[in-house]
C-alpha positions in Angstrom: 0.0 0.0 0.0 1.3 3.4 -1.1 0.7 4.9 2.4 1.7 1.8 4.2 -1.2 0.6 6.5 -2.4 -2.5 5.5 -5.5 -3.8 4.7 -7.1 0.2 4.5 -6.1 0.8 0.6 -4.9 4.4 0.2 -6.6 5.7 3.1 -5.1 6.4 6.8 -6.8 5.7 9.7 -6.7 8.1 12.5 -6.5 6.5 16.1 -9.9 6.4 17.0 -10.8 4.3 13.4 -12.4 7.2 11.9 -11.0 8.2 8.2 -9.7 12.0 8.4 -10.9 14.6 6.7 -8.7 15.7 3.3 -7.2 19.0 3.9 -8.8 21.7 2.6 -7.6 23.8 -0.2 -7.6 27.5 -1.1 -7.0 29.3 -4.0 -4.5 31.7 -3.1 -3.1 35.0 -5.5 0.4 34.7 -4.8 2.0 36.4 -7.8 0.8 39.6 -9.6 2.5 41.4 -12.5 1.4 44.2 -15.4 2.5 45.9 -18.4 1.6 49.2 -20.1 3.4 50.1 -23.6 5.5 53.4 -23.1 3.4 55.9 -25.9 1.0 57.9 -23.9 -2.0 59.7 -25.3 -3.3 62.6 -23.2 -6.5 64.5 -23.5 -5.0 67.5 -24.8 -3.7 65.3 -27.5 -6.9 64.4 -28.4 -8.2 68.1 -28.7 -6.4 67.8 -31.9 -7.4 65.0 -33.4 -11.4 65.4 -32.5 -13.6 67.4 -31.2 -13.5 67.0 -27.4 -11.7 68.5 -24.7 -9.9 67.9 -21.9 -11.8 69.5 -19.4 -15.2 67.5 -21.4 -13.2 64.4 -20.8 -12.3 64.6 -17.5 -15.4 65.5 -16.1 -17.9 62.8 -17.8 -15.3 60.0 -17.5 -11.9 61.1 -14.8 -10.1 60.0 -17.8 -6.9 62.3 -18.1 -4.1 59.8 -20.3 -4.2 56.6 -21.9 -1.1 54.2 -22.7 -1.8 52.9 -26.2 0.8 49.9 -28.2 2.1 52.4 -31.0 4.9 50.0 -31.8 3.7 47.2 -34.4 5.9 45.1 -32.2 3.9 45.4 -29.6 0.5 42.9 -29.3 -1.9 41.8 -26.9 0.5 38.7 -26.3 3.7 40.9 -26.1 2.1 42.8 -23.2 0.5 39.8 -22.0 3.8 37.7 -21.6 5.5 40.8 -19.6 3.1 40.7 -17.8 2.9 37.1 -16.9 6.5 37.3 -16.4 6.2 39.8 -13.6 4.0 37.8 -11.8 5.7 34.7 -12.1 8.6 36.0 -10.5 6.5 38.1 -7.8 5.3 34.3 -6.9 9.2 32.6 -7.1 7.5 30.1 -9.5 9.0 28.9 -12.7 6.6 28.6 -15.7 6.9 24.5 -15.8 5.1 24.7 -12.8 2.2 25.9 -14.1 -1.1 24.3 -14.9 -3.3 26.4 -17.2 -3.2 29.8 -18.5 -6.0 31.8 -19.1 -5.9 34.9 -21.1 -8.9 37.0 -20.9 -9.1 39.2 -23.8 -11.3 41.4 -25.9 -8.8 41.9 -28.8 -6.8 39.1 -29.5 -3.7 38.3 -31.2 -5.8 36.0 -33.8 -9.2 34.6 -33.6 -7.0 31.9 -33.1 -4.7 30.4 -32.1 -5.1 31.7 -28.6 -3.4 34.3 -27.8 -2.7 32.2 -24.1 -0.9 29.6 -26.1 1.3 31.9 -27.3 2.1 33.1 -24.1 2.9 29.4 -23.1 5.0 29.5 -25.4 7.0 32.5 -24.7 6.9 31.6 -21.1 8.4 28.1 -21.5 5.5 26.6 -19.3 5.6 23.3 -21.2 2.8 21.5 -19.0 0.3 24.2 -19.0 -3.3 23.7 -20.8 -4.1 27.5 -22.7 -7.1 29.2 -23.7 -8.6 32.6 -24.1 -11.6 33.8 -22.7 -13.8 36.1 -24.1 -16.7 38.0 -21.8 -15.4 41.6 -22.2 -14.7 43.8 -19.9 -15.7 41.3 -16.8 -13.5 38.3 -18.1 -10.5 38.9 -16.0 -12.6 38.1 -12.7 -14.2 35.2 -15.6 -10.8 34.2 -15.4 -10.6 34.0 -11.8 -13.5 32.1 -11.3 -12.3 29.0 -13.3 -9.4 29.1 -11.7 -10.6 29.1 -8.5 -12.7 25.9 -9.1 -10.2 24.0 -11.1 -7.7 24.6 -8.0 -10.0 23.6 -5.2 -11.5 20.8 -7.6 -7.7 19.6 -7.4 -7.2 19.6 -10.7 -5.2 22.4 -10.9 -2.2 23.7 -8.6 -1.0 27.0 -10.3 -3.2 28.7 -12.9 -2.0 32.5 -14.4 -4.6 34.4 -15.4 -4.0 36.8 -17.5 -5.6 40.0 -18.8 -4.5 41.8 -21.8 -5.7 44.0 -24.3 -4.5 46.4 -27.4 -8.0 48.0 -27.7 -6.4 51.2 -29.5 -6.0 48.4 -32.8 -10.0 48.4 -32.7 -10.8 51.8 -31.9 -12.4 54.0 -34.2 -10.0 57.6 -33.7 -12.8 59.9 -35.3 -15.4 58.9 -32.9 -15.0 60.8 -29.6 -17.5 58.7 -27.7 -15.5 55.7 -27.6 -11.9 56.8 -28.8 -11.6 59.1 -25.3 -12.2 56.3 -23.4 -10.1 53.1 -24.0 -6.4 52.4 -23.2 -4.1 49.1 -24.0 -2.1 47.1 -21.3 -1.8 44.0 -19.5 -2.1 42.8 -15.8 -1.6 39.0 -14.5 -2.2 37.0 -11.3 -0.8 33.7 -10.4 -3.5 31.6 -8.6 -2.2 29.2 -6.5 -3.3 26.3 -4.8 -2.7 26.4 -0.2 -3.9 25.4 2.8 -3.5 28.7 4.1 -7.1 29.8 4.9 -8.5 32.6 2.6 -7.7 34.1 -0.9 -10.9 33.6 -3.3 -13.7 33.2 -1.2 -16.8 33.5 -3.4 -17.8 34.6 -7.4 -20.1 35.9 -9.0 -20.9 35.5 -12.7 -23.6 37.1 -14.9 -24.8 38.1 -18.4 -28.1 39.8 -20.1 -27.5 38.7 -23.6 -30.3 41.2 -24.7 -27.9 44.4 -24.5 -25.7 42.5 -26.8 -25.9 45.4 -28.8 -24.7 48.1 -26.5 -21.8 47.9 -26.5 -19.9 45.2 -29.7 -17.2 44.8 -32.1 -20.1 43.7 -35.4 -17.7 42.6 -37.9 -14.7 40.0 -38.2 -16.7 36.9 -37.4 -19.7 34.6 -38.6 -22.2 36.9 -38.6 -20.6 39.4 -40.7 -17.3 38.4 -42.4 -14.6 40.6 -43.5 -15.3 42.0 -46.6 -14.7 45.4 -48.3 -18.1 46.7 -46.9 -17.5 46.1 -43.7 -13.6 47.7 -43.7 -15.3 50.8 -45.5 -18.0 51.3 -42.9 -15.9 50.8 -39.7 -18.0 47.9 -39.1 -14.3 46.4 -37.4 -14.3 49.1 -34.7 -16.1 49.4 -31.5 -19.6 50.7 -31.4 -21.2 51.7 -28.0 -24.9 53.1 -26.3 -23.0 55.1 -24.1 -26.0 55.8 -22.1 -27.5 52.1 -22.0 -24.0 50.6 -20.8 -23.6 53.4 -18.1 -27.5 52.8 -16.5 -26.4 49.4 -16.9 -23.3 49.3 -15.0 -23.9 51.1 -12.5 -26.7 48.7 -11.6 -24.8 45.8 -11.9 -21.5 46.8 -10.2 -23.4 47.5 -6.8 -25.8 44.7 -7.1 -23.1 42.2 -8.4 -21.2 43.1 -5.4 -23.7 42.6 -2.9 -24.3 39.2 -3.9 -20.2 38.4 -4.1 -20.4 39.6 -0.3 -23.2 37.8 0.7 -21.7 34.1 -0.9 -18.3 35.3 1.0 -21.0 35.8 4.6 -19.5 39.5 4.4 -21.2 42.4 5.1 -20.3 45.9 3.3 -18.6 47.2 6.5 -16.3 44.3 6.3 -14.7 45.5 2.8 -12.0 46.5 3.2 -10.9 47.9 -0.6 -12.9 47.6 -3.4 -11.0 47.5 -6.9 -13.8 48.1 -9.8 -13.2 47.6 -13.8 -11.6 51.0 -14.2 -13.9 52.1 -17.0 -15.6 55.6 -15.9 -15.7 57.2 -12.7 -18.7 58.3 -12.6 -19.5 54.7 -12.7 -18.1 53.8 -9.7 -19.0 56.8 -7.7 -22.9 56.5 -8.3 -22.7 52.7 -7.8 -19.9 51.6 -5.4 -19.3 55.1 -3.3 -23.1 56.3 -3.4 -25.3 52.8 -3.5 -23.1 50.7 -1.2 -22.3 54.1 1.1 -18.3 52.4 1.0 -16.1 55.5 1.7 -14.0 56.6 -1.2 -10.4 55.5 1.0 -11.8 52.1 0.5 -12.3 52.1 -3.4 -8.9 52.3 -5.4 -9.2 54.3 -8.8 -6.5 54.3 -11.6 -8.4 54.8 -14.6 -7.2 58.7 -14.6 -3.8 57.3 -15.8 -4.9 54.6 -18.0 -8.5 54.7 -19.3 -10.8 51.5 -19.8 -8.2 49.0 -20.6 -10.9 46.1 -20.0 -9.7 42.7 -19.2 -6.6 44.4 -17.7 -7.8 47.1 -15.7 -8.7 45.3 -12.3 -5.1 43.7 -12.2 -3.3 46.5 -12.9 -5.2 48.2 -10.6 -4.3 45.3 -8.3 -0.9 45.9 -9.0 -1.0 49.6 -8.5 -2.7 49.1 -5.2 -0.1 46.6 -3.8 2.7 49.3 -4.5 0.8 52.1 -2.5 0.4 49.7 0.3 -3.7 49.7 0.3 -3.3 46.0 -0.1 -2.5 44.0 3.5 -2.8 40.6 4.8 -6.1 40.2 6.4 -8.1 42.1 4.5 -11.3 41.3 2.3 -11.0 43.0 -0.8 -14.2 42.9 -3.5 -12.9 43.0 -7.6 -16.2 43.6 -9.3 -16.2 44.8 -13.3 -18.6 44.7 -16.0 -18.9 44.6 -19.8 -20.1 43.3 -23.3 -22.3 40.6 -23.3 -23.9 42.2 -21.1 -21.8 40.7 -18.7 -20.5 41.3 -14.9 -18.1 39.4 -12.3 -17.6 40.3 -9.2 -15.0 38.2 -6.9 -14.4 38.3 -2.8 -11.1 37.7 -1.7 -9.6 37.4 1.3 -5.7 38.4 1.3 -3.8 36.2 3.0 0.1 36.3 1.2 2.6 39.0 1.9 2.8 41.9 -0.1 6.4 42.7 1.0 8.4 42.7 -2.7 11.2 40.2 -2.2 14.7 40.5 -3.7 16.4 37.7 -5.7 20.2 37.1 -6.0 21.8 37.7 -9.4 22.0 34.0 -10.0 17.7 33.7 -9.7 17.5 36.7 -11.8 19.8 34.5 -14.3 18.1 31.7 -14.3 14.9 33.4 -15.0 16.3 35.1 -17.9 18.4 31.7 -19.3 15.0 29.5 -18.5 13.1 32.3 -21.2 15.9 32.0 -24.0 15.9 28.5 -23.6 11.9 28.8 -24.5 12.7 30.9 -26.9 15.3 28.5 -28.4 12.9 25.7 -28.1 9.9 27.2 -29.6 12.2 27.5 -32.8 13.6 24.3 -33.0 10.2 23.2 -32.7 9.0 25.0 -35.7 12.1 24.2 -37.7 11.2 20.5 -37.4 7.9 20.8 -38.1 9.2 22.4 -41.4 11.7 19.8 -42.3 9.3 17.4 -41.8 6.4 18.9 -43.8 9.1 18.9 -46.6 11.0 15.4 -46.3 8.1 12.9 -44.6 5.0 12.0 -46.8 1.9 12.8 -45.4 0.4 9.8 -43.9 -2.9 8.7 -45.2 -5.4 8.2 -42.2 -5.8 4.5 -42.2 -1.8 4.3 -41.6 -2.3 5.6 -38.1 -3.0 2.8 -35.1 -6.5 2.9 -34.5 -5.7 2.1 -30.6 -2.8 4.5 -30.2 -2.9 8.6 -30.4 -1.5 10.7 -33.3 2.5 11.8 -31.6 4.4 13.8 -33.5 7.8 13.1 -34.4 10.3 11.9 -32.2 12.8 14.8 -31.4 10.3 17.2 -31.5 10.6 18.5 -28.1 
C-alpha cells in the first residue's frame, strides 16, 4: 500500500478508526504582475485629433491619459507575456510549474490560435493547458472564477490568469464617444493552490444577452465576415450606447457586489478595498461610493492614468494598489467589473500572502532570464522540425495511423 497501512487501501486511519478529513484547499493569489506600452495619449492630444476637450473628458469619464501599443511590435500577447513574467517572479515560481493559463481578452492576437498559447509558449511553461476567454470587460474576474474551481476541484495547482488588451488596434480615432475612453495594457495574477485559509472566497458570474448590442465589435466573425463593406464602414471598430452601458453598469456593479459579499457571509462594513473595472468614474461613484455608502479610502481608482483597458484594468489596478500599500494581509477586498455581453463578475477575496516585494540574488534573476531564451530557443527548433518534416516525410494517409494509439508527432520534436 502506497501509504503503508495494511489492509485500508490508500486511506489512513486516525487512532480512533475514523477516516480524516482531506485538507482543505484554497485558492491563493500569490504572484501579480502588469505591463503598459510606453506611448501615452493625453486628452489635450486628443483636442487635436477630435472634437473633445480635456476639461469634457475629465469630467464625464476622470479620464486624463491613456497608454496605447504604438509600436507594431507590440501585441496583446507581447504585453501579455511581460506581464505574466512579472508575476511569475513576484510568486518565485517557474513557468513548468504551471497548470493552465487563461488569457482573458477582448482583442486578441488572432481569432486563433489563442493568444494564451502563445504566451505558453513564450513563457516556457511546457505542461500548461491555454485558452482565451472572451466575456469583455468582466472576463478577468471570468478568469478568476475557473481558476478558483479547477484549484479547489484539485485539478489544478498553479493557474495564471492573465488579462491583456490592445484595444487602441480596434478603436475608431474619429469617434469621440468611444476613442476618449479606452487604453491598451496587461495585468496578470498567479493563482495558486494552499492550505492557508483565505484568498478567493466566493464569485459571482452574470450576463443579459439582450444588450448584446450596447456595446460590440459587429464585424470580423460569422455573422458578418470581412469583406470590403465592412472595412469601409468601420464595421471592425467598437460601437457603444454610451447611455444604456452606463445605467447598466452602475446597476450591476453594486448589485453584483452585494451578492459576491453575501456568498463570501460578508457584510459591506467588512470590505476593506474595493478595486472596480476602471472604466468611468462616474461609474463607480454613483454605484460603489453612493449605493453601497463604502467611503471613497476604500475604493482604489486608476483609470485617470490609464482609461478602460478592459480585461486588464482590475489587475493592474491590483498591481498599483499593492505598490501604494492599500493592499494587506487580512483584509477582504471585493474585484467587481462589468462589460459586453452584457456581462458582470464580481470576486471576494480574502488576502492572506505577503505583499512585501522580495529581492532575488543575481544568479535567480539569471536563471529566470536563461530558463526564457531556452523557450525561446525551443519554440524555434520546434517550428524548424515541423518544417523539415512537412518537406522530407510523406503525409500519412489516415488509415496508416494505429487505430488504438494517439497521433505523436515526431520523435525529437521536443
Amino acid at each position: 500500500m502506497s501509504n503503508g497501512q495494511e489492509g485500508n487501501g490508500n486511506r489512513a486511519v486516525s487512532p480512533n478508526g475514523a477516516a480524516p478529513q482531506p485538507e482543505r484547499r484554497y485558492a491563493q493569489i500569490v504572484g501579480w504582475g502588469c505591463h503598459v506600452p510606453e506611448k501615452v495619449i493625453t486628452n489635450k492630444d486628443l483636442e487635436q485629433i477630435v472634437d473633445t476637450s480635456d476639461e469634457w473628458i475629465r469630467s464625464r469619464t476622470g479620464i486624463e491619459q491613456r497608454h496605447v501599443a504604438a509600436d507594431p511590435k507590440e501585441t496583446t500577447a507581447t504585453l501579455a507575456i511581460k506581464a505574466a513574467r512579472k508575476a511569475l517572479e513576484t510568486a518565485d515560481v517557474y513557468p513548468r510549474h504551471v497548470d493552465l493559463i487563461i488569457c482573458a481578452t477582448s482583442s486578441p492576437e488572432h481569432t486563433f490560435p489563442a493568444t494564451a498559447s502563445i504566451v505558453q509558449d513564450a513563457l516556457g511553461a511546457v505542461n500548461a493547458g491555454a485558452f482565451d476567454l472572451s466575456a469583455a470587460c468582466s472576463g478577468f474576474v471570468y478568469g478568476l472564477a475557473l481558476a478558483r474551481g479547477l484549484i479547489l476541484a484539485g485539478d489544478a495547482e498553479y493557474v495564471l490568469v492573465i488579462g491583456a488588451e490592445t484595444l487602441s488596434r480596434i478603436v475608431d480615432w474619429t469617434d469621440r464617444n468611444t476613442c476618449i475612453l479606452f487604453g491598451d495594457g496587461a495585468g496578470a495574477v498567479l493563482v495558486a493552490a494552499s492550505n492557508v485559509p483565505g484568498g478567493i472566497q466566493a464569485t459571482v458570474l452574470g450576463s443579459d444577452g439582450s444588450g448584446a448590442d450596447a456595446l460590440s465589435l459587429p464585424a470580423g466573425g460569422s455573422a458578418m465576415p470581412a469583406s470590403l463593406e465592412t472595412v469601409s464602414n468601420g464595421s471592425h471598430y467598437i460601437k457603444m450606447d454610451g447611455k444604456a452601458v452606463f445605467r447598466f453598469a452602475v446597476r450591476v456593479m453594486a448589485d453584483a457586489t452585494r451578492r459576491v459579499l453575501e456568498k463570501a457571509g460578508l457584510a459591506v462594513d467588512d470590505v476593506d478595498l474595493v478595486i472596480p473595472h476602471q472604466a468611468n468614474k462616474r461609474i463607480i461613484q454613483n454605484s460603489i461610493l453612493r449605493q453601497l455608502k463604502i467611503p471613497e479610502e476604500k475604493v482604489f481608482i486608476n483609470l485617470q492614468k490609464y482609461g478602460n483597458t478592459s480585461t486588464a484594468s482590475i489587475p493592474i489596478a491590483l498591481c498599483e494598489a499593492i505598490e501604494a500599500g492599500k493592499v494587506k494581509p487580512g483584509q477582504n477586498i471585493v474585484f467587481v467589473g462589468f462589460g459586453a455581453g452584457l456581462s458582470w463578475a464580481a470576486a471576494a477575496i480574502h488576502w492572506s500572502v505577503p505583499v512585501e516585494k522580495r529581492e532575488y540574488g543575481w544568479w535567480r534573476s539569471y536563471q529566470r532570464r536563461a530558463s526564457y531564451q531556452a523557450a525561446a530557443a525551443r519554440s524555434m527548433w520546434k517550428r524548424a522540425l515541423r518544417r523539415v518534416y512537412s518537406q522530407v516525410l510523406p503525409t500519412p494517409d489516415e488509415d496508416e495511423w494505429p487505430e488504438t494509439s494517439p497521433v505523436k508527432e515526431p520523435e525529437g520534436s521536443d
